[in-house]
C-alpha positions as CSV (number, residue, x, y, z in Angstrom):
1,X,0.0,0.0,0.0
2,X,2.9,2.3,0.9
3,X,4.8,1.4,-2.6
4,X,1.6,2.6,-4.3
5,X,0.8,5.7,-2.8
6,X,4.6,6.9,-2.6
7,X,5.0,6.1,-6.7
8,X,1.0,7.4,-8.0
9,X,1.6,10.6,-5.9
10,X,5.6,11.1,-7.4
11,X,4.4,10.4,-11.1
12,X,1.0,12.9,-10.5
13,X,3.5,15.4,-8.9
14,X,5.8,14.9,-12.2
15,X,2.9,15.6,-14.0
16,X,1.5,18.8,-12.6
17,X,3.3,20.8,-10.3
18,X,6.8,20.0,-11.2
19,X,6.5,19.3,-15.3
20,X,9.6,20.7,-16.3
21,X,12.9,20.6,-15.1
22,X,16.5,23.1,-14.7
23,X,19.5,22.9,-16.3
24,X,21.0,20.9,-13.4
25,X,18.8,17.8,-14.6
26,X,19.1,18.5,-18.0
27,X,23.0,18.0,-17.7
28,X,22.0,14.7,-15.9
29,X,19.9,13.6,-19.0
30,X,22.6,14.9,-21.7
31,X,24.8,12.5,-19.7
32,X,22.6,9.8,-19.9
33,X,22.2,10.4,-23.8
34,X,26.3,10.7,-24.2
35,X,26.2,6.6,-22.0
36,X,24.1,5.4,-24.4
37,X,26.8,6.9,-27.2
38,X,29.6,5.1,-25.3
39,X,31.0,7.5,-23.0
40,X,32.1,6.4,-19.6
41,X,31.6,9.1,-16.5
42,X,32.2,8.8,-13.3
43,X,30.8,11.6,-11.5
44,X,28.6,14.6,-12.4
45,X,30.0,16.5,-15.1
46,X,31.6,19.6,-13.3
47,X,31.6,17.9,-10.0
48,X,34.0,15.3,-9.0
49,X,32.4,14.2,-5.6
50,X,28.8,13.3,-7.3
51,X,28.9,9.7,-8.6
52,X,27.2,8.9,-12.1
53,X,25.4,5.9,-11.3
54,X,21.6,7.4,-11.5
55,X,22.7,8.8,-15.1
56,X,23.6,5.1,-16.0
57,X,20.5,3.6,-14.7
58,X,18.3,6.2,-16.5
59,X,20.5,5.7,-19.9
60,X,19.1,2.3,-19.5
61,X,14.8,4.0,-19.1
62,X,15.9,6.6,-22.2
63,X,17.0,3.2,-24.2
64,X,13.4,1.7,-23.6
65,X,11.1,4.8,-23.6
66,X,13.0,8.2,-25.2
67,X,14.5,11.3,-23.4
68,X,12.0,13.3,-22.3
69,X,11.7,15.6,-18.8
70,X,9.4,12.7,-17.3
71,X,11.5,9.9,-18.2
72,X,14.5,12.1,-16.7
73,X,13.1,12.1,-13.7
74,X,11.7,8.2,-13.6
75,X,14.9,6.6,-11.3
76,X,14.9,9.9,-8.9
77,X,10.8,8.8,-8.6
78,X,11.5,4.9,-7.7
79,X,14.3,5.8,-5.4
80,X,12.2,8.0,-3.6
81,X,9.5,5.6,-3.4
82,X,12.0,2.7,-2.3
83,X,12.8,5.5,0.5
84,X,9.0,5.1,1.9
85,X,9.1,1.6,1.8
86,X,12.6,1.4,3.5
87,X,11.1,3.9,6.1
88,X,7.7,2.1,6.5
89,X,9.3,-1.4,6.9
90,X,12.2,-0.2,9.4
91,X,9.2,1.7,11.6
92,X,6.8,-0.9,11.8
93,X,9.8,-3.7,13.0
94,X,10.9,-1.7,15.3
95,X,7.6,0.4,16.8
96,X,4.9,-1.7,15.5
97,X,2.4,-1.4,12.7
98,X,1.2,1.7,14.3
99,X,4.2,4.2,13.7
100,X,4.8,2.4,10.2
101,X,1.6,3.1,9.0
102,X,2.3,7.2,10.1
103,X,5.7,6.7,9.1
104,X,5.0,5.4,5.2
105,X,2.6,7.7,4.6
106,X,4.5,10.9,5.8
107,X,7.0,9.8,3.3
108,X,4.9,8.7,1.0
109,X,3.0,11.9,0.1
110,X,6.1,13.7,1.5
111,X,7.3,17.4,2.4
112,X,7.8,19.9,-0.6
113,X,11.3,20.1,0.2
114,X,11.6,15.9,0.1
115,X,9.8,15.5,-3.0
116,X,11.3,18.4,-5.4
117,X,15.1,17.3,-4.1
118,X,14.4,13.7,-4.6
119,X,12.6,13.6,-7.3
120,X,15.6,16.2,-9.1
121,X,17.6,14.5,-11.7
122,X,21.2,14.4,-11.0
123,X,20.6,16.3,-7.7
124,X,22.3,13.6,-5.6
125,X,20.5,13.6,-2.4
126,X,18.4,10.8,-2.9
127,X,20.7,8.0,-3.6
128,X,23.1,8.3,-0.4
129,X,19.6,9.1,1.8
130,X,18.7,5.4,0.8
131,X,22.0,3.7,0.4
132,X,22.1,4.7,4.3
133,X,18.9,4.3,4.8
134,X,19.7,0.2,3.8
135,X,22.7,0.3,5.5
136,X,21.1,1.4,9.1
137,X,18.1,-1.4,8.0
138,X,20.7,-3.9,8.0
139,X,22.9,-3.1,10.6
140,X,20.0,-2.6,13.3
141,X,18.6,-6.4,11.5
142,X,21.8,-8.2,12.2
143,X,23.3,-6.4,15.6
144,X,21.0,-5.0,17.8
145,X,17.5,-7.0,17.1
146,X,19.8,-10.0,16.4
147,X,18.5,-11.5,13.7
148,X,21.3,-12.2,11.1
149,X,21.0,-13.1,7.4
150,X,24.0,-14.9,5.2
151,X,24.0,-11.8,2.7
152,X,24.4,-8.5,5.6
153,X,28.3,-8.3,5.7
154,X,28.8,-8.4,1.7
155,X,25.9,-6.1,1.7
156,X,26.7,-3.4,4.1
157,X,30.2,-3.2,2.4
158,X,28.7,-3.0,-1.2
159,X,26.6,-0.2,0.0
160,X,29.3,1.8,2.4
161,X,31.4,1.9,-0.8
162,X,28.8,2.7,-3.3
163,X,27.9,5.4,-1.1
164,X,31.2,6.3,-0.8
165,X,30.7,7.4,-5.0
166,X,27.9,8.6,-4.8
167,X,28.0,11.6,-2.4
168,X,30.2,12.8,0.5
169,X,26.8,12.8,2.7
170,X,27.1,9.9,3.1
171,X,29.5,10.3,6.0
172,X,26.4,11.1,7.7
173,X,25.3,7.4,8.3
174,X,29.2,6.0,8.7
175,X,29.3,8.6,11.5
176,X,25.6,7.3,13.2
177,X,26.6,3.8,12.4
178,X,30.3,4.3,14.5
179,X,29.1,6.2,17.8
180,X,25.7,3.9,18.0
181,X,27.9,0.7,17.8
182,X,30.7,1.5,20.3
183,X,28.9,0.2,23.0
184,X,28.5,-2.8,21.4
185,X,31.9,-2.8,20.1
186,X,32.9,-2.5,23.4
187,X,30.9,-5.3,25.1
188,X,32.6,-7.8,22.7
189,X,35.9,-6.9,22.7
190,X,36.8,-10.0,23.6
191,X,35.7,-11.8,20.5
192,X,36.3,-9.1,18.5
193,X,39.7,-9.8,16.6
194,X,38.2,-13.2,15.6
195,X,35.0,-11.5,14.3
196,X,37.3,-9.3,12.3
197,X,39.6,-11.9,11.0
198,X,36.2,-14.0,9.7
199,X,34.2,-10.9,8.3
200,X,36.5,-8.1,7.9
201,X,37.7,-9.6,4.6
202,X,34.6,-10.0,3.2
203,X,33.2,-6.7,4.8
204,X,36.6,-4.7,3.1
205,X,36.4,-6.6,-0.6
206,X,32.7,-5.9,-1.3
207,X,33.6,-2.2,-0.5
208,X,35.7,-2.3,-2.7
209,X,34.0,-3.2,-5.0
210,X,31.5,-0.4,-4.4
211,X,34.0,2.1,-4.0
212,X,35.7,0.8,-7.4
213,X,34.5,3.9,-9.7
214,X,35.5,6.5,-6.9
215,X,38.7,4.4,-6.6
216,X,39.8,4.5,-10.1
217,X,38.8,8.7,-10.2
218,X,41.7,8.6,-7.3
219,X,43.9,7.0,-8.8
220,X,44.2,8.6,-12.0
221,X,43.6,12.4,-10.6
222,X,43.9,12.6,-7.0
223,X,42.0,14.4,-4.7
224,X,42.7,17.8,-5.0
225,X,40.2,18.4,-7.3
226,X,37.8,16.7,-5.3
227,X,38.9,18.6,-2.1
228,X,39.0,22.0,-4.0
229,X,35.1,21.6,-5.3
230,X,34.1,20.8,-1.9
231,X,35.9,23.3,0.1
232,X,34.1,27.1,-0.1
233,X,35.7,29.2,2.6
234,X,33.2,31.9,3.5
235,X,32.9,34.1,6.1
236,X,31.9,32.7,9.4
237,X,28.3,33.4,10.6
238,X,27.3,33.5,14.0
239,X,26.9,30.3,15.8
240,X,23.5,32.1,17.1
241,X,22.0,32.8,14.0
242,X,22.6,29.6,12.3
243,X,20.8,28.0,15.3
244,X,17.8,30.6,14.9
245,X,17.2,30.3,10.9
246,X,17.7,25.9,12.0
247,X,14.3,26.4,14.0
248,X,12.6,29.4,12.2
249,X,13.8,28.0,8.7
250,X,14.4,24.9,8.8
251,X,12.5,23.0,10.8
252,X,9.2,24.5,9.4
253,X,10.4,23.4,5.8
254,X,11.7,19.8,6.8
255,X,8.2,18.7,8.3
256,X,6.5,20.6,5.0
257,X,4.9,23.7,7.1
258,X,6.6,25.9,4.5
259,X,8.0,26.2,0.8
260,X,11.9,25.1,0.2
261,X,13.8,28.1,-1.0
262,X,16.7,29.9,-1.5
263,X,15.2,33.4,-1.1
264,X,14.7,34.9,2.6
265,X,12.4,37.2,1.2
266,X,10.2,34.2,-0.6
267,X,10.2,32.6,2.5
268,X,8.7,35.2,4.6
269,X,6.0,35.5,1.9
270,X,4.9,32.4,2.0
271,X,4.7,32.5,5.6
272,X,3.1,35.4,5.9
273,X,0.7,34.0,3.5
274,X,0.4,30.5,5.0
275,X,0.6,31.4,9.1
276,X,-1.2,28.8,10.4
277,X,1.0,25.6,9.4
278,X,4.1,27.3,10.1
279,X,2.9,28.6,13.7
280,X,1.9,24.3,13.9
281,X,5.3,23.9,13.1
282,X,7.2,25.2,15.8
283,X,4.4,23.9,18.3
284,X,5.2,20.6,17.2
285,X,8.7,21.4,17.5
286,X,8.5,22.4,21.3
287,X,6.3,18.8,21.5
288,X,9.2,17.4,20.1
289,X,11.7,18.5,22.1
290,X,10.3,17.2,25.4
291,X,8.9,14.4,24.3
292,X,12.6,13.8,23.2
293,X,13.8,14.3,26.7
294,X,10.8,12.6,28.4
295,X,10.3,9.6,26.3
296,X,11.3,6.5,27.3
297,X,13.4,6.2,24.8
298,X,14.2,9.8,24.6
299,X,17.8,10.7,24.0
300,X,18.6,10.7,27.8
301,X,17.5,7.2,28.1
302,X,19.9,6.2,24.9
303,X,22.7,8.1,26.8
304,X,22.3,6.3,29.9
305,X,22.1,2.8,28.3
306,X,24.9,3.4,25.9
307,X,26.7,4.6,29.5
308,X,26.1,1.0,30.6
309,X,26.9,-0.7,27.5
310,X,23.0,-2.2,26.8
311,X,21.9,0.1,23.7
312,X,18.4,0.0,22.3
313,X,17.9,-1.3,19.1
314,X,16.6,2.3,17.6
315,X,20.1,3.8,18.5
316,X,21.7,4.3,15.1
317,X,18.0,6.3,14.1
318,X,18.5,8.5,17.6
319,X,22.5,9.2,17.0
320,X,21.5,10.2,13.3
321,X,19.6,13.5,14.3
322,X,22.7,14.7,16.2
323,X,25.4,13.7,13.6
324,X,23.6,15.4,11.0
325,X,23.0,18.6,12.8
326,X,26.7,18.4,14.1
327,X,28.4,18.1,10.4
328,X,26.4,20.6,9.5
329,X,27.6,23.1,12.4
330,X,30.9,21.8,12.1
331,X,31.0,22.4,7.9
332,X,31.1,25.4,6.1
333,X,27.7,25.0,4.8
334,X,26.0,27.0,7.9
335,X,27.3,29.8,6.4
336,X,25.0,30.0,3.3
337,X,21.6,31.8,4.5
338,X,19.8,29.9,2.0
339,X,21.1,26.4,3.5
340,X,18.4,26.8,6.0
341,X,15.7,27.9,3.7
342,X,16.2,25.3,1.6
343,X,17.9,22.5,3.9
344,X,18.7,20.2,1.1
345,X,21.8,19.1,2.9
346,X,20.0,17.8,5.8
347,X,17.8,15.6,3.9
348,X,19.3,12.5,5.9
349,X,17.1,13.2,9.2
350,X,14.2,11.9,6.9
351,X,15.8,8.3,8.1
352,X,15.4,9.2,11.9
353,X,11.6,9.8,10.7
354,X,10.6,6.5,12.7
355,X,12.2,7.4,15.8
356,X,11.5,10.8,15.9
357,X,7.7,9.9,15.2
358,X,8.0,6.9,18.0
359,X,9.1,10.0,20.6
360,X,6.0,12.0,19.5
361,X,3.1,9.1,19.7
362,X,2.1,8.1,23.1
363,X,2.3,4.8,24.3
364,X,5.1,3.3,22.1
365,X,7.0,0.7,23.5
366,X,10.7,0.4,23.2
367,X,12.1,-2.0,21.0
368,X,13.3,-5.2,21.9
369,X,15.3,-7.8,20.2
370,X,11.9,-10.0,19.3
371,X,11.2,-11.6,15.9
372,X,9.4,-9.8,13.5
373,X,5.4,-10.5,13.9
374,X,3.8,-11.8,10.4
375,X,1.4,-9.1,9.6
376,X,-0.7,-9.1,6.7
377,X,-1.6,-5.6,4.6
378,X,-5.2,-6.1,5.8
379,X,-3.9,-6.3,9.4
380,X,-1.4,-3.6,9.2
381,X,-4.3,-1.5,8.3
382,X,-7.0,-2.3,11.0
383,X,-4.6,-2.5,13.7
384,X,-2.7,1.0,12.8
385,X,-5.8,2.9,12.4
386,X,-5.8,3.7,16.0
387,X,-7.8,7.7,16.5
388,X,-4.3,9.3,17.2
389,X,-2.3,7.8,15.0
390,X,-5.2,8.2,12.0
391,X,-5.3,12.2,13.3
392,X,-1.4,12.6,13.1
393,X,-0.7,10.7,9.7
394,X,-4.1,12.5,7.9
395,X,-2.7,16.3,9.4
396,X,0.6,15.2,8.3
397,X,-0.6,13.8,4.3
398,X,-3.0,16.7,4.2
399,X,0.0,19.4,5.4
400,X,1.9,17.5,2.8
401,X,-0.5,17.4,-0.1
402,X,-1.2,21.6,0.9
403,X,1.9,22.5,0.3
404,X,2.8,20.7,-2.7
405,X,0.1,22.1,-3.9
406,X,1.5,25.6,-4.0
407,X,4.8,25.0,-5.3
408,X,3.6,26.9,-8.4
409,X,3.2,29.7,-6.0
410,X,7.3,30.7,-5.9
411,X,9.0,32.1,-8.9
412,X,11.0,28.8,-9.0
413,X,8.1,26.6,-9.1
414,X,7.6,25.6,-12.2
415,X,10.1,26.8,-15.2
416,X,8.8,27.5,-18.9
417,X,8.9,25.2,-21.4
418,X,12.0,25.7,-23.5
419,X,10.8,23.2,-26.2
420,X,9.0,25.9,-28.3
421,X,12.5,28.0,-27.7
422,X,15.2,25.1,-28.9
423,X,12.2,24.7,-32.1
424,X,12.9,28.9,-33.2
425,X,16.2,28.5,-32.7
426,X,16.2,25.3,-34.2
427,X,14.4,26.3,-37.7
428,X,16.3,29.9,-38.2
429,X,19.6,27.6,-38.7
430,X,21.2,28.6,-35.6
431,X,23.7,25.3,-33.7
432,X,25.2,26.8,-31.0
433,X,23.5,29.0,-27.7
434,X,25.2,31.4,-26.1
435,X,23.7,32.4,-22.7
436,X,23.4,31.8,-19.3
437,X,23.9,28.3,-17.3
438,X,20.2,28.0,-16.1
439,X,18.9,28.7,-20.0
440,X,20.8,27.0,-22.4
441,X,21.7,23.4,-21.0
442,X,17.7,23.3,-20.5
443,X,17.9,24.1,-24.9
444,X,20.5,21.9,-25.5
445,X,18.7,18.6,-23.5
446,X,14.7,19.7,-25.0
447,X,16.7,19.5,-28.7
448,X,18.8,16.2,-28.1
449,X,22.0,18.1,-28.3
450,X,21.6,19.7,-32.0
451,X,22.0,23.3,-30.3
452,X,25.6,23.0,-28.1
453,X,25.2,24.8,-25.4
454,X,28.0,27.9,-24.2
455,X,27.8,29.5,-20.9
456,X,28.7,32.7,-20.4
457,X,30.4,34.8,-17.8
458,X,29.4,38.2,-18.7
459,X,29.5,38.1,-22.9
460,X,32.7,36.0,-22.3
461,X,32.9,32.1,-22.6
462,X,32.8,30.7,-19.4
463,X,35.9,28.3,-18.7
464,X,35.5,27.5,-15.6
465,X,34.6,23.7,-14.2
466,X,30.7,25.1,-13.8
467,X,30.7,26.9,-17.2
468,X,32.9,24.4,-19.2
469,X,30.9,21.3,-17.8
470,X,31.8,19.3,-20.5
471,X,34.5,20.8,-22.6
472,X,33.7,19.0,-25.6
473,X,31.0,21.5,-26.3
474,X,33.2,24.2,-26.8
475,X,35.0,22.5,-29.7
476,X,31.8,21.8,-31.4
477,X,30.4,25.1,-30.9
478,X,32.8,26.6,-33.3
479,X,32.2,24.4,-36.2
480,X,28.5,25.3,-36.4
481,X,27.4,27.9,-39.0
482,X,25.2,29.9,-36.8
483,X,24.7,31.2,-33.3
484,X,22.3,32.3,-31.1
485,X,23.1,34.6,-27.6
486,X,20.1,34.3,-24.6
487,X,20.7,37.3,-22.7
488,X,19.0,39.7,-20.3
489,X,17.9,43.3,-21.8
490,X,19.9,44.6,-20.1
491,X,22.9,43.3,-21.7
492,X,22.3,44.0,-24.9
493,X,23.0,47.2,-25.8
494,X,26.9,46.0,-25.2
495,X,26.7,43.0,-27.1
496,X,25.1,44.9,-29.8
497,X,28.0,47.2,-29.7
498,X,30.1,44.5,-29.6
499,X,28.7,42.9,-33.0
500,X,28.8,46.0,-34.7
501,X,32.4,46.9,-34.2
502,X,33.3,43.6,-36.1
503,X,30.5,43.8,-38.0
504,X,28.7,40.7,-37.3
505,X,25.4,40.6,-39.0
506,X,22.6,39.8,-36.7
507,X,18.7,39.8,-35.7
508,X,17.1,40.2,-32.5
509,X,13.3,39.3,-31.3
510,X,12.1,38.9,-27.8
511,X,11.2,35.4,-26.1
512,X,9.2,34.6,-22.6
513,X,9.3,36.1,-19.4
514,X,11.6,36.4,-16.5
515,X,11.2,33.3,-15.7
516,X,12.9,31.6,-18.1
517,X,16.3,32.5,-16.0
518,X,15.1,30.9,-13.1
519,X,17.6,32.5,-10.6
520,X,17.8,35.8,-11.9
521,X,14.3,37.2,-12.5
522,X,15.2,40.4,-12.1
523,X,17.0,40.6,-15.5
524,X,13.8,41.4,-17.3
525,X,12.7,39.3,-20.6
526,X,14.8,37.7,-22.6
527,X,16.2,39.1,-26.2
528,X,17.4,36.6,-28.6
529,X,20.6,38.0,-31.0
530,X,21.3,35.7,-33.3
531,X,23.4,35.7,-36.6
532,X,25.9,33.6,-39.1
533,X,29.5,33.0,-37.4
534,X,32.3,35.1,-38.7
535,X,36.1,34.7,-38.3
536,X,38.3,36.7,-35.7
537,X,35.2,37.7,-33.7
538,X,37.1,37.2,-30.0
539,X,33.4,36.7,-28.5
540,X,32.2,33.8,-30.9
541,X,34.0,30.3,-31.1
542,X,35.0,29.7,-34.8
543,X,37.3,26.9,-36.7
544,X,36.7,24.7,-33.9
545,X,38.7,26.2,-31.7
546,X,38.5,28.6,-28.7
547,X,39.2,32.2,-29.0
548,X,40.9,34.3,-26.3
549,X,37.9,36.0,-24.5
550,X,38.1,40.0,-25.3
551,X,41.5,39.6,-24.6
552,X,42.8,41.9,-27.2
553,X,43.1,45.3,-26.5
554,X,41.3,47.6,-29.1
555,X,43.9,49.4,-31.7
556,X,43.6,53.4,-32.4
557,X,41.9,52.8,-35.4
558,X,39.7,50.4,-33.8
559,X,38.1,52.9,-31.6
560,X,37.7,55.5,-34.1
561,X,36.0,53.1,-36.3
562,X,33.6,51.7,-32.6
563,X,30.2,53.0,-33.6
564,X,28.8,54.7,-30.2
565,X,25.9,52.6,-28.2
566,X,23.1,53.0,-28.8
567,X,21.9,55.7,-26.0
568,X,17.8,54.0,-26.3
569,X,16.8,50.7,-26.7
570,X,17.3,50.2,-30.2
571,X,13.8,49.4,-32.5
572,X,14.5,47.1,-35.1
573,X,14.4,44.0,-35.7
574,X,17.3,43.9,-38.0
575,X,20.7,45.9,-38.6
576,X,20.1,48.8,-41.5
577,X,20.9,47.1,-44.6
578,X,20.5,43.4,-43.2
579,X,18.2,41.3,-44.9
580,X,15.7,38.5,-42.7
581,X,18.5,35.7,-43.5
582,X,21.5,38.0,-42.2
């Protein structure tokens, strides 16, 4: 039942409020399109900490059903799905069919902020949120409920190392993992040299073989680029106000009381438009926190039976909220106002879900090391729909369902369809877009890669790992005939001064809104230049090779030949003399 709900609600989602997707996923899909052409990747193109498995397995759904924005975002769907049933299954062994039931369907129609990040192509939150999801399933299976299974040592190494590929977050549930099992680590230290001589092989080999992609990347290039893309020094913010924005911010958007964003000023506006779930928010949150302290198995009753070596069997799911909040602290990633806003980097307290839920509902037992009871669906259902439980879990789906429902309402809701766009430029003969990030990799993936994509920093060609994202492009952008810049109003009086001075032929028209440059909606609408390619133009790849950017300083004659800019935004459609195929 879980399954169900969790994948019908993703796809409807796919289909209505989040139809179209950035340039971030459409890099993911153009990767997937270059696997089924026979290139190899290892990580995210531009990002050499975010492994490529998810752009393998959806090369293998573009190979049955086409590229397309849904089918881009069909692997991102199951995982999350496989995330409610992971969640659902781990709740009702531990707390009973009563707390899985609450549990699945909280995750199942889940919080805005859970369902736009997982269901993001190539966002890379999902896949280490349920490799340690699995790995916390089957440590808590085979040490602390005791109930072992031939397969969990190969298993949990397979999936430390995969996760090891796939994202550094994944440190997260190592970290849990380590300071929940000292205790027992401690109790048998007797046997424990043994243990390690009989499983440590195994355990070490199948990560190994996990790790094997992220190994090779080593190997061949080191870590410094890896190190370098993950380290941002920023200036350090105050240890108070991070804590503030974590419980004014955060929390409300975590528990889906309020709209993920990046934008203080967004956030505040839907709160002020939406009061009531967000002032339910931080209610719950002061529930929370005493239930926390008096439950019995509240975080001071874990501390005192980890004190005495006799942990409970949900203490990997209540060390997890604290590691995650402590990395965070501890990173420079509490520095970015918008972290808290839109706390994509603390998506892996969505596995303490059961616990935290446990704390909340009255009357749960604490976990034992018992067999698993044979339940039925039909069973699971009558016996969980107790009054409370029914209450929390049709608040929570309906606070859920609420707020999905005005994603839409933020400027970043829902992007344009750049179809109609890559079509234009498509039929004027133009092969290469010149623009920015957020605009043309969204062109390049809608047309299947027949308009190469250029970013730009300023009217220069951006070279950096962001901008350059797959170098390739460059080269290939300066064999095509014709090219096409996407730029902000604003900026076009200078490129249009630029153009003239080398006396580049061109056209200009108008397309969209805003909106179509997603982060920057304050450049106004979009103006398309477009024109043939000419030689020696410093601002244009030609000859299929890159051209020094501006570089070259502008001669005597040239400025008394530079044609003044245009002091008014300039009327038509066409340079004097052009004809419509200049």
């Amino acid at each position: 039942m879980v399954a169900t709900v969790a994948l019908a609600y993703r796809l409807i989602l796919l289909h209505t409020v989040l139809p179209t997707t950035d340039s971030d996923q459409a890099v993911s899909g153009i990767m997937s399109l270059h696997i089924l052409q026979g290139d190899r990747p290892v990580f995210f193109y531009g990002q050499s900490y975010d492994g490529a498995l998810e752009q393998y397995l959806t090369a293998g759904v573009f190979r049955l059903l086409g590229a397309s924005d849904f089918t881009l975002r069909l692997v991102p769907a199951l995982a999350s799905t496989l995330l409610a049933v992971q969640l659902f299954a781990l709740a009702r062994r531990l707390y009973g069919p009563r707390v899985g039931l609450v549990t699945g369907l909280w995750i199942a129609v889940p919080p805005p902020v859970l369902a736009v990040w997982s269901l993001a192509a190539g966002a890379g939150y999902i896949g280490p949120t349920v490799t340690g999801t699995a790995m916390i399933i089957i440590a808590i299976r085979r040490w602390w409920l005791q109930l072992p299974r031939c397969y969990d040592i190969p298993a949990l190494g397979l999936l430390a190392g995969l996760g090891l590929w796939l994202q550094p977050m994944i440190v997260d549930y190592y970290l849990a993992l380590a300071c929940a099992g000292l205790p027992l680590l401690w109790g048998n230290r007797a046997r424990l040299p043994r243990l390690a001589s009989r499983r440590g092989p195994v355990l070490a080999a199948c990560f190994l073989v996990g790790a094997a992609p992220w190994l090779a990347y080593v190997m061949g290039h080191g870590l410094t680029g890896t190190v370098a893309a993950l380290s941002r020094p920023l200036p350090a913010a105050p240890l108070r106000d991070v804590l503030h924005r974590l419980v004014s911010e955060s929390w409300p958007v975590l528990i889906g009381a309020a709209q993920p964003t990046g934008y203080p000023e967004q956030f505040r506006q839907y709160v002020y438009a939406h009061p009531w779930p967000y002032a339910l928010a931080l209610l719950l949150l002061a529930l929370l926190a005493v239930r926390l302290v008096l439950s019995p198995h509240g975080w001071p009753s874990q501390a005192r039976a980890m004190i005495a070596g006799l942990t409970y069997a949900d203490a990997p799911l209540a060390v997890l909220p604290l590691v995650v909040l402590g990395l965070y602290l501890a990173s420079d990633l509490k520095n970015l106002a918008w972290t808290t806003s839109n706390p994509r980097y603390l998506m892996p307290l969505y596995t303490a879900a059961p616990y935290l839920i446990a704390c909340l509902l009255p009357g749960v037992e604490i976990p034992r090391r018992t067999p698993e009871p044979a339940l039925t669906l039909s069973t699971v259902a009558v016996r969980s729909l107790r009054p409370l439980a029914a209450l929390i879990a049709g608040v929570a789906v309906a606070s859920n369902a609420y707020a999905e429902a005005h994603i839409p309402d933020l400027p970043s809701g829902v992007l344009p369809d750049v179809a109609p766009l890559a079509q234009r430029l498509a039929a004027r003969g133009d092969g290469a877009v010149y623009g920015d990030y957020w605009v043309i990799w969204r062109i390049a993936f809608a047309w299947h890669e027949r308009l190469i994509p250029v970013d730009l920093n300023g009217l220069a060609v951006d070279r950096r790992p962001r901008g350059a994202r797959y170098p390739p492009y460059l080269a290939r952008a300066g064999e095509v005939g014709r090219w096409a810049f996407i730029i902000p109003r604003s900026r076009a009086p200078s490129l249009i001064t630029l153009l003239r001075r080398y006396r580049v032929p061109y056209q200009m028209w108008r397309w969209g809104t805003s909106s179509l440059f997603y982060y920057h909606w304050d450049w106004g609408q979009p103006v398309v230049l477009d024109g043939p390619v000419r030689p020696d133009v410093p601002f244009i790849l030609a000859g299929g090779r890159p051209r020094r950017q501006l570089a070259r300083r502008p001669s005597r004659r040239d400025r008394s030949r530079r044609l003044a800019a245009p002091a008014t935004w300039p009327t038509r459609r066409a340079m004097p003399g052009r004809g419509p195929g200049a």
